[in-house]
C-alpha positions in Angstrom: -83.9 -109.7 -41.8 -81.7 -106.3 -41.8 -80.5 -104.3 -44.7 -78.3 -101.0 -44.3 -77.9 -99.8 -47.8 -75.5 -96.7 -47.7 -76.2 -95.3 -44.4 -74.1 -91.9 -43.5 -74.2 -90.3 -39.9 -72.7 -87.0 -39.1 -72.8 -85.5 -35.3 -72.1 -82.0 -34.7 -72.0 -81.1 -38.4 -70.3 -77.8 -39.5 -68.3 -77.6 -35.5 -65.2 -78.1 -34.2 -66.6 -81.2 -32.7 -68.1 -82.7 -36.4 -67.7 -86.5 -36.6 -68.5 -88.7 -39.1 -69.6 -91.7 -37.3 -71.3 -94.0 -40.3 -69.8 -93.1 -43.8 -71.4 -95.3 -46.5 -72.4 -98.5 -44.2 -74.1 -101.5 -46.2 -74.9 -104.5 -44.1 -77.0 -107.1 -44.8 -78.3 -109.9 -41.9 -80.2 -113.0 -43.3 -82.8 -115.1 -40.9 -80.9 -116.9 -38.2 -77.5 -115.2 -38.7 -75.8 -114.1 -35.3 -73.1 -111.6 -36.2 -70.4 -110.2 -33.6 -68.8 -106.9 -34.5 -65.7 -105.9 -33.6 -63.8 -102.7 -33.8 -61.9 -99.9 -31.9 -63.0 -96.7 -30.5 -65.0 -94.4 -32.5 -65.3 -96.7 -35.2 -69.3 -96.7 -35.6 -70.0 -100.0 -33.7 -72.6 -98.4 -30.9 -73.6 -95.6 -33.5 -75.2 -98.6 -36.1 -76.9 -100.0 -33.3 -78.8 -96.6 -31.9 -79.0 -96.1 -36.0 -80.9 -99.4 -36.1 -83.3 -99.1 -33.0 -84.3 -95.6 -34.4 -82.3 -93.5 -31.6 -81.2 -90.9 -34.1 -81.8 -90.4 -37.1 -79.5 -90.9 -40.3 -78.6 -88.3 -42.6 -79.0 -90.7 -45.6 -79.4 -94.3 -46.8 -82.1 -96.8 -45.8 -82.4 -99.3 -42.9 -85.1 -102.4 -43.7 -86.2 -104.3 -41.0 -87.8 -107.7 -42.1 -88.5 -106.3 -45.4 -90.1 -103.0 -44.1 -88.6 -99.9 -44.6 -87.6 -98.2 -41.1 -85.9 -95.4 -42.3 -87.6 -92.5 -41.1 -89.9 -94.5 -38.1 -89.2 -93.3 -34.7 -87.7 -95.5 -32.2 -91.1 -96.7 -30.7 -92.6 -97.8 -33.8 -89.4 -100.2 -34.3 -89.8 -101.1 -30.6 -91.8 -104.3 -31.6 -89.3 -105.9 -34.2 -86.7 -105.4 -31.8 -85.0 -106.8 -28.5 -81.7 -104.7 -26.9 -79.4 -105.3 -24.2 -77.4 -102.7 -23.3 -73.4 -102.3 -21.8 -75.1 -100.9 -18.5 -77.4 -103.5 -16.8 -79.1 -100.5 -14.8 -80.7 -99.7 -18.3 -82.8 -102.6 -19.9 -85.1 -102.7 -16.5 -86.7 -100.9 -14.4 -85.3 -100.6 -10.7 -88.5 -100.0 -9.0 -90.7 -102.1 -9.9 -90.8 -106.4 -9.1 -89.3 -109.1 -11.1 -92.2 -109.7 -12.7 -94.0 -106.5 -13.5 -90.9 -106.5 -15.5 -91.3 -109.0 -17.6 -95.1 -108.6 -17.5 -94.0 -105.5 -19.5 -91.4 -107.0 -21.8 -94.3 -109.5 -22.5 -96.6 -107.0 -23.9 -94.1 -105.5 -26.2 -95.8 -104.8 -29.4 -99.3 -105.7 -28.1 -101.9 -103.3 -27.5 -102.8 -102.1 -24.0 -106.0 -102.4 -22.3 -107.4 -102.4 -18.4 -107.2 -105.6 -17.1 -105.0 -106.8 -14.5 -101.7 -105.9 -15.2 -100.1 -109.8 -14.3 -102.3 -112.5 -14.9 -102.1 -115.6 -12.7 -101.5 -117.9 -16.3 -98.7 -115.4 -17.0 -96.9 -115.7 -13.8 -96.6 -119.5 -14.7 -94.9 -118.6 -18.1 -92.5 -116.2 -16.2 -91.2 -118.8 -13.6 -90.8 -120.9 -16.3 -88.7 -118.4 -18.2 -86.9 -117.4 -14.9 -85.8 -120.9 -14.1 -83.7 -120.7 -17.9 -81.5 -118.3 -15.9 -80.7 -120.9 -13.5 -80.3 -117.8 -10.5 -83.1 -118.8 -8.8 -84.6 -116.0 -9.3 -87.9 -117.8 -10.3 -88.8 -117.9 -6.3 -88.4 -113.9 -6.1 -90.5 -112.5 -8.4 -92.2 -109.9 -6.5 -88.5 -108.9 -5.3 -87.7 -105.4 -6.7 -85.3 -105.6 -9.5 -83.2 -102.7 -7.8 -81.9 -105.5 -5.1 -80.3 -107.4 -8.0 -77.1 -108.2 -8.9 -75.8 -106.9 -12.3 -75.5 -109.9 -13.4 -79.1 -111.0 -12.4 -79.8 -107.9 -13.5 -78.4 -108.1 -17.3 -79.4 -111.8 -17.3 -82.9 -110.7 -16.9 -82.9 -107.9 -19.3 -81.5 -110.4 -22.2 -84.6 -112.5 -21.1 -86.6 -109.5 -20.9 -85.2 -108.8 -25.0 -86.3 -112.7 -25.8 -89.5 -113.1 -24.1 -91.7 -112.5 -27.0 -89.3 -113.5 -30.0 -87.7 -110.1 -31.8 -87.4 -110.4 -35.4 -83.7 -108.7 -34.0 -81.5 -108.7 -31.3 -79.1 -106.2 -30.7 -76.6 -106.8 -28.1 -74.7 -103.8 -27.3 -70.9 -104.9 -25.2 -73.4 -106.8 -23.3 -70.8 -108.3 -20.9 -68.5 -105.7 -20.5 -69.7 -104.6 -17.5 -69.6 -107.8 -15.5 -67.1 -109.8 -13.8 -65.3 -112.7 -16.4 -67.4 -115.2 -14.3 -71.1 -113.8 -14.7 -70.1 -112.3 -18.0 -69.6 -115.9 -19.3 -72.7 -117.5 -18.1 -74.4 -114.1 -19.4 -72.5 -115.3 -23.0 -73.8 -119.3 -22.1 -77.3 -117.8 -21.7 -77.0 -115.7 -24.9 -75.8 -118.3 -27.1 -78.5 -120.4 -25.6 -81.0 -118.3 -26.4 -80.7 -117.0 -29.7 -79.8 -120.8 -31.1 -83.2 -122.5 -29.2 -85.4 -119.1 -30.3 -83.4 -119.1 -33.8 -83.4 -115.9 -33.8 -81.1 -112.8 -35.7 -78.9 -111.0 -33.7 -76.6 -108.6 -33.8 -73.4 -108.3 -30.6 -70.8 -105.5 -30.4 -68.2 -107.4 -28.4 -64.1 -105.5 -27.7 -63.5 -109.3 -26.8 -61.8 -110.5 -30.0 -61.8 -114.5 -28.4 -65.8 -113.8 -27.8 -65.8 -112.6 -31.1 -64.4 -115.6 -32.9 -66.0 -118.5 -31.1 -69.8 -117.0 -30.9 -72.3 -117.1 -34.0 -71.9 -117.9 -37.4 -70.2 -114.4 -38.9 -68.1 -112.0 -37.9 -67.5 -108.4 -39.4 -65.2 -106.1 -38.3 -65.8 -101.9 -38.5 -63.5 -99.3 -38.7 -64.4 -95.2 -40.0 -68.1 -95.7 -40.0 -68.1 -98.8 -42.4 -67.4 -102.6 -42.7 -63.9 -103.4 -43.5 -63.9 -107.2 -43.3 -66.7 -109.7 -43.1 -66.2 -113.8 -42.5 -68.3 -116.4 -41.8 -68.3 -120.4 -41.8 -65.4 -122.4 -41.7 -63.4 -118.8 -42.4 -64.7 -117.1 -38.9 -64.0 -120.3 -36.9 -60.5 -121.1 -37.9 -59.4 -117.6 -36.8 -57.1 -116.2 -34.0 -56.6 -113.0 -33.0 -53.6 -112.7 -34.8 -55.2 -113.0 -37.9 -57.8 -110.1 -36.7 -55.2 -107.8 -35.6 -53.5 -108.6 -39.3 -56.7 -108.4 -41.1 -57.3 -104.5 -39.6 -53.9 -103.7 -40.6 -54.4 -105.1 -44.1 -58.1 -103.7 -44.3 -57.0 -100.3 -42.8 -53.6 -99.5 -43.4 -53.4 -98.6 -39.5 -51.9 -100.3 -36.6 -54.6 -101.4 -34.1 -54.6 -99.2 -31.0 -57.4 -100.2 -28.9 -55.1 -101.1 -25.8 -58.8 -102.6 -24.1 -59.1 -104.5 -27.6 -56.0 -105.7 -27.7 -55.5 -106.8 -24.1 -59.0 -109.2 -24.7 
C-alpha cells in the first residue's frame, strides 16, 4: 500500500541551519498493516509524514502509493488516497463552518464538484450515523459550529472526518498528544476502532512508547532520517519499554534523550 524506496530530505541546504531530516529511508506498508513509529526529536518521524502527503518535496528516492508512483505529485493530487490527523485538533476542520458542512466536505474528498446542494438530506442521515460512532453526542448538533468544540470533539471529528470515505492511507501525526490522558484514550479507542472495522493502512507517530507497543500489528522505530528497528507479531507484542530504550541503544549507539519519550 506504501513504498519509500531511498528517500533523502535536506532543509536549508548549503546554511548554517542545513538538516538532513530523511537520509536513505526505505519503508514498505502492506494492505491492512497499522504501523506506530517511534522516535526522538529531530529524528524524521513528522518529516516522512509531510514527505508522504506531498507537503514538500524530496530531494531523491520514490514514494508509491497503492502501486502508483507519487513522487513528484503535489499534495492535492495525493489528497484522495489519503486521510491525516494532525497533533493540533484546530487543524483537520474548519472552525467556521457547522458540524456537518464539515464532513459534507470530507465526504466529497476525491469526487468531483458540481452545483447542487451542498448537504443532501440522504447525506445528513449517513453523517448522524457516523457521528453517533463518536459516542459525544454530537450527532444532535450538527449545524453547531465546529469552533464551539472541545478538542477532543474536535480531533475525534477530524479522525472521522480522515475515515469517512475509506483512504487507501491513514497518517496519524501525535494525534493524541495534545489532549488530556482521558480524551486522548477514547481518541486511541476510536482509532483502533476504526482502522480494524474499515481495515484500513495506517500510519501513527506516537512519543508514547506503551501506545506504541500495544496498538497495531508493527512497530518501527526512527532515528537520523531512517529506520533503525522494525517488529511485528508476536515480537512487537511481547515488548516493554525496556527493551525499546535497549533496542535504540543497540541500533544507535546513543543513549535515548527524549526526556517527553522517556517519561511516557
Amino acid at each position: 500500500m506504501l513504498e519509500l524506496r531511498n528517500v533523502y530530505k535536506t532543509f536549508n541546504i548549503g546554511t548554517i541551519n542545513e538538516k538532513k531530516a530523511l537520509q536513505d529511508l526505505n519503508l514498505r506498508l502492506y494492505p491492512k498493516d497499522f504501523v506506530t513509529v517511534i522516535g526522538g526529536n529531530g529524528a524524521g518521524k513528522s518529516t516522512m509524514l509531510n514527505m508522504i502527503a506531498g507537503v514538500y518535496p524530496i530531494d531523491s528516492g520514490q514514494i508509491i502509493i497503492d502501486g502508483t508512483d507519487m513522487t513528484n505529485k503535489p499534495e492535492y493530487k495525493r489528497a484522495y488516497l489519503l486521510g491525516r490527523v494532525f497533533q493540533d485538533p484546530m487543524r483537520g476542520t474548519a472552525g467556521g463552518m457547522e458540524i456537518q458542512e464539515n464532513l459534507a466536505m470530507a465526504y466529497r474528498r476525491g469526487k468531483r464538484r458540481g452545483l447542487s446542494w451542498g448537504i443532501k438530506a440522504s447525506e445528513k442521515e449517513i453523517y448522524k450515523e457516523a457521528l453517533k460512532m463518536l459516542d459525544l453526542g454530537l450527532e444532535n448538533r450538527m449545524t453547531t459550529k465546529v469552533g464551539l468544540l472541545s478538542g477532543g470533539q474536535r480531533q475525534a471529528l477530524t479522525l472521522l472526518m480522515a475515515t469517512l470515505q475509506k483512504p487507501q492511507l491513514l497518517l496519524l501525526d501525535e494525534h493524541t498528544a495534545a489532549l488530556d490522558p482521558k480524551t486522548a484514550k477514547k481518541v486511541l479507542d476510536l482509532t483502533e476502532h476504526l482502522v480494524e472495522s474499515q481495515e484500513l493502512t495506517a500510519l501513527m507517530v506516537t512519543h508514547n512508547m506503551k501506545d506504541a507497543i500495544h496498538i497495531g500489528n508493527r512497530l518501527i522505530m526512527m532515528y537520523d532520517g531512517h529506520v533503525i528497528y522494525d517488529v511485528s507479531g508476536e515480537e512487537k507484542k511481547n515488548l516493554k519499554v525496556d527493551d525499546l530504550l535497549q533496542k535504540f541503544v543497540t541500533a544507535s549507539g546513543e543513549e535515548f534523550a527524549n526526556d517527553r519519550m522517556m517519561l511516557a
